[in-house]
N, C-alpha and C positions, 0 to 999 in steps of 0.2 A: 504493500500500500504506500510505504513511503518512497519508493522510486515513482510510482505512478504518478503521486503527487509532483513530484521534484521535476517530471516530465511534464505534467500540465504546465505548470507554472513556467517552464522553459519555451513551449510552446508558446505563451498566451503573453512573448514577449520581456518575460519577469528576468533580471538581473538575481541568482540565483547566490549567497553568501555562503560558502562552506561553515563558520562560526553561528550564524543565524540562524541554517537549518539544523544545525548538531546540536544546538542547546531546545530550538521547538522540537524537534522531535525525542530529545533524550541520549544521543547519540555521540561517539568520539567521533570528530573530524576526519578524521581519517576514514570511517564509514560512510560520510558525505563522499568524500575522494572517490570511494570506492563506487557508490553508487553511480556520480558523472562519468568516472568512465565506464561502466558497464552499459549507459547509457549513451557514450559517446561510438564503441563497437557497437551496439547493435544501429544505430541512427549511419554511420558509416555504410554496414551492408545494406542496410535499407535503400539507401542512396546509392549504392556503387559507388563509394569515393573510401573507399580504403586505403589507411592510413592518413587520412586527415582527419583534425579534431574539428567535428561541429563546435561539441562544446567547450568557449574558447574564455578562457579568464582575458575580463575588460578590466584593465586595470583605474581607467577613469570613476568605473561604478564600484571597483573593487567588489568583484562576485564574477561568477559563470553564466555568460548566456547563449543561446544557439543561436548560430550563426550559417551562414550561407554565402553562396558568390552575390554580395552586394546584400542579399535578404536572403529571410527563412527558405529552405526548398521543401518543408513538410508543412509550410503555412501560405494561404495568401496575407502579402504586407499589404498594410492599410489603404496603401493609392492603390493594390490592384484591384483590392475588394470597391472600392470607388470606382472605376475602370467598372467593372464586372456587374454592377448596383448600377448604374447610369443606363449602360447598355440595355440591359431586362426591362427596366421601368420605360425607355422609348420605344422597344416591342412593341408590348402592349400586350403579348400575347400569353399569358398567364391570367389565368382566375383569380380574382382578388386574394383569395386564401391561401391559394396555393404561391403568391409572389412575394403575402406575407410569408411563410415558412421559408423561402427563400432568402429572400434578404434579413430573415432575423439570423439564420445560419452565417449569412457572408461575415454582416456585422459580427457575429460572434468570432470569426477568423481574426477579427484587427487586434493591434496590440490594446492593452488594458487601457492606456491613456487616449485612446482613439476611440473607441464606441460613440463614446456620446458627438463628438465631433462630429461621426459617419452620420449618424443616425440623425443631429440636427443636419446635415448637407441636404439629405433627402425624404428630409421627411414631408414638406410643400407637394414635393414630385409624389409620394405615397397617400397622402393625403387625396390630393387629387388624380390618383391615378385611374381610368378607364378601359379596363378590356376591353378586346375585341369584341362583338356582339351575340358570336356565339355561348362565349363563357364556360365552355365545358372545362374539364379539367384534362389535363396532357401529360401529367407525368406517369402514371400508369401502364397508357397505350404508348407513349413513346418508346418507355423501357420493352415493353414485351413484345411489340411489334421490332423492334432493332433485337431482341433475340432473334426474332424468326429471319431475319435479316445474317444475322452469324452464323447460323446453324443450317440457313436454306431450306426453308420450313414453309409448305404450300400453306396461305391461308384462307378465308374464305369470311369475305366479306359483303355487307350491308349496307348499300352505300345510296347515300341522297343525291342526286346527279344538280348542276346549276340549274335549273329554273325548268325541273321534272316534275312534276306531280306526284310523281309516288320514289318509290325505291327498287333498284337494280339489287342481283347480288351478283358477284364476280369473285371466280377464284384465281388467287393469284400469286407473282412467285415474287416475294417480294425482295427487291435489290438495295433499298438506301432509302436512309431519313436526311430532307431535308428542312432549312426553314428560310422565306421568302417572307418579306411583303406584311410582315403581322404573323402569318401563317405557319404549322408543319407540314409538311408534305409526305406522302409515300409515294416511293417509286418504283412500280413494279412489273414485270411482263404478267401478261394477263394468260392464265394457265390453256396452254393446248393452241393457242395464238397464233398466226405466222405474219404477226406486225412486225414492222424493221427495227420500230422504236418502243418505247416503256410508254405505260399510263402513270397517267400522273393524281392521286387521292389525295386531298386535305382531309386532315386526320379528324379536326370536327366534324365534315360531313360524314365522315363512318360511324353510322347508328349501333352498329354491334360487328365485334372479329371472331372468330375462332385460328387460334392455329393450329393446325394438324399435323399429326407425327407424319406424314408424309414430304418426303423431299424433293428439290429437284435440283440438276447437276447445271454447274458452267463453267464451261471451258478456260482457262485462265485468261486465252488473249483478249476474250470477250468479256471477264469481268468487270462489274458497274464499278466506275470512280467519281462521287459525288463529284468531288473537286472540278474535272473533268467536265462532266455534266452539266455544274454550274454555270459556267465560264460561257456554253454553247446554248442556254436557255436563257427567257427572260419573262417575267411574270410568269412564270411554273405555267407556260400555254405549251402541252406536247405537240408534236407532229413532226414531219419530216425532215432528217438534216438538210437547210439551205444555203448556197454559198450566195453569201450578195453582196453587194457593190455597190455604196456610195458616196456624193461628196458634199463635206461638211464646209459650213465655215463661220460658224456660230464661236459665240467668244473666249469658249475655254473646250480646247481639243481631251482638256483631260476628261471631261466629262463621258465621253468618246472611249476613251483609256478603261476607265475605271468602269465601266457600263458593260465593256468589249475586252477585257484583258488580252486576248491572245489575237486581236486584230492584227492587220498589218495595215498600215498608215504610212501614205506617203502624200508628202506637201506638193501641192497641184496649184503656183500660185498664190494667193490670197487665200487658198480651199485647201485642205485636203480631201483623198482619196482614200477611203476604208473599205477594207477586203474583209468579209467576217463568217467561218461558219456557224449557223445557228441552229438550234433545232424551235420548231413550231411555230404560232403563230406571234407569240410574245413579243419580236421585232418589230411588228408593225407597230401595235401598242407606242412603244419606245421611242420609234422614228416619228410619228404623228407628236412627239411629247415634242419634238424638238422645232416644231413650229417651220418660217421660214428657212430655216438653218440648214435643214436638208434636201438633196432630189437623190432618190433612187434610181441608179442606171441599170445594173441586173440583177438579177434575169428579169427576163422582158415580162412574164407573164407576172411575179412579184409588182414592177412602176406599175403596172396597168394595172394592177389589183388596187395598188397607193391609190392615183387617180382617181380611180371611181369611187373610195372609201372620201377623198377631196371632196368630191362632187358631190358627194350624198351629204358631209357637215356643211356645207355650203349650203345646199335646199335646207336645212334646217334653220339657216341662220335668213331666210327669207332669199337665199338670190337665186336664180336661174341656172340650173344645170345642163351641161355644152352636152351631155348625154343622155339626157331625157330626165334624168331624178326618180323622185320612185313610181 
């Protein structure tokens, strides 16, 4: 009990006194000694960093405390649980309950003299915080849907489709959890299929899962890579890998960058030129965001799909469309 102790406290940022703990707990110093370092090997192999002392006597504080490259490596320090606490709360996408359990845990990661700080930084943001509108809860279906995801586990799902009336079921092989937009997503081939690409499920519109002990097999070269994925999607819209083509010249290209990471961009000019493969419809979404700032050169049948998607907010907005409107 008393190392567990002398670990929490080491944990939770505390300046730990060989003379301080030996007389609270009843003990010769030297049993303190013993204790840090039985506690400094096992924190070592924990780490893979064998033969360095976490726990390192400060001589400023006069006492032991653990240490790391820069910070804790078995703690979040206090700015990353800030980092970490910022992030979640702009989601959105947590149940109010469930983002309290969350950030009461982060905060409890900060050193002793931090809580209250954290916890004033954001508490306005928690206060006013608004989920999404669904509101279900996610940590459940996340975790056990990302087993079937590990183990390759057929499941079979319950699913609300966008602006369906009723409910589909669909069994499925499921590849990768991601999250977008507010949102989680599942990604997964639809079982017995011969699409080229994955369906794409938000995890709240799935009304009930099963996973079943049945499996199914993939190939290595063909295994799913979220990261990958990501990079080629955009607003979680599935459908077919597209190459397109076109040029920007709106005020900040990084926008472009950061949107497109694995674009190719070359300066055309005052414009550039952007090469990008995508998969589904989500591009369009995206390019329409960007207002004047774009034209789409290809593929041809992509501008001309732009154009009449043009012409059709144009009739909205009262003016005459060169194609008839609707």
């Amino acid at each position: 009990m008393r190392v567990l102790q002398l670990y929490d406290r080491l944990l939770q940022g505390a300046c730990v006194s060989k003379r301080a703990a030996a007389e609270e707990f009843g003990v010769a110093t030297k049993t303190i000694q013993r204790d840090l370092r039985d506690l400094n090997l096992y924190l070592a192999e924990a780490a893979q960093a064998k033969g360095r002392n976490l726990i390192r006597y400060q001589p400023s504080s006069g006492g032991y405390v653990l240490e790391g490259e820069g910070d804790h490596f078995f703690k979040l320090a206090s700015r990353e649980v800030m980092v970490v606490a910022k992030i979640i709360l702009e989601s959105r996408a947590l149940p109010k309950n469930e983002l309290d359990v969350l950030l009461d845990k982060l905060i409890a990661q900060a050193g002793q003299g931090d809580k209250k700080r954290l916890a004033d930084a954001i508490n306005n943001e928690r206060f006013l915080y608004r989920a999404v509108s669904h509101n279900r809860p996610v940590f459940d279906s996340l975790w056990e849907l990302n087993q079937a995801v590990r183990e390759r586990r057929i499941a079979e799902l319950v699913y609300e489709k966008t602006g369906a009336s009723g409910l589909v079921e669909r069994t499925v092989e499921p590849l990768g959890l991601m999250f977008s937009e507010f949102y989680f997503y599942l990604i997964a081939n639809i079982h017995s299929s011969d699409k080229a690409y994955p369906a794409i499920y938000r995890l709240d519109r799935i009304r009930s899962y099963q996973v079943t002990d049945k499996r199914f097999s993939v190939r290595e070269r063909e295994r799913f890579q979220e990261g990958q994925f990501r990079q080629k999607i955009q607003f979680m819209q599935s459908g077919e890998l597209l190459k397109v083509v076109f040029r920007f010249w709106g005020p900040s290209i990084e926008a472009v960058v950061d949107k497109l990471p694995d674009a190719r961009i070359i300066q055309d000019g005052d414009a550039y030129l952007v090469e990008a493969e995508v998969f589904g419809r989500g591009i369009q979404m995206w390019l329409l965001s960007q207002g004047p700032y774009v034209e789409v050169l290809k593929p041809r049948h992509f501008r001309e799909q732009m154009i009449r998607t043009i012409e059709a907010m144009r009739v909205n907005y009262g003016g005459n469309s060169v194609t008839g409107g609707h």
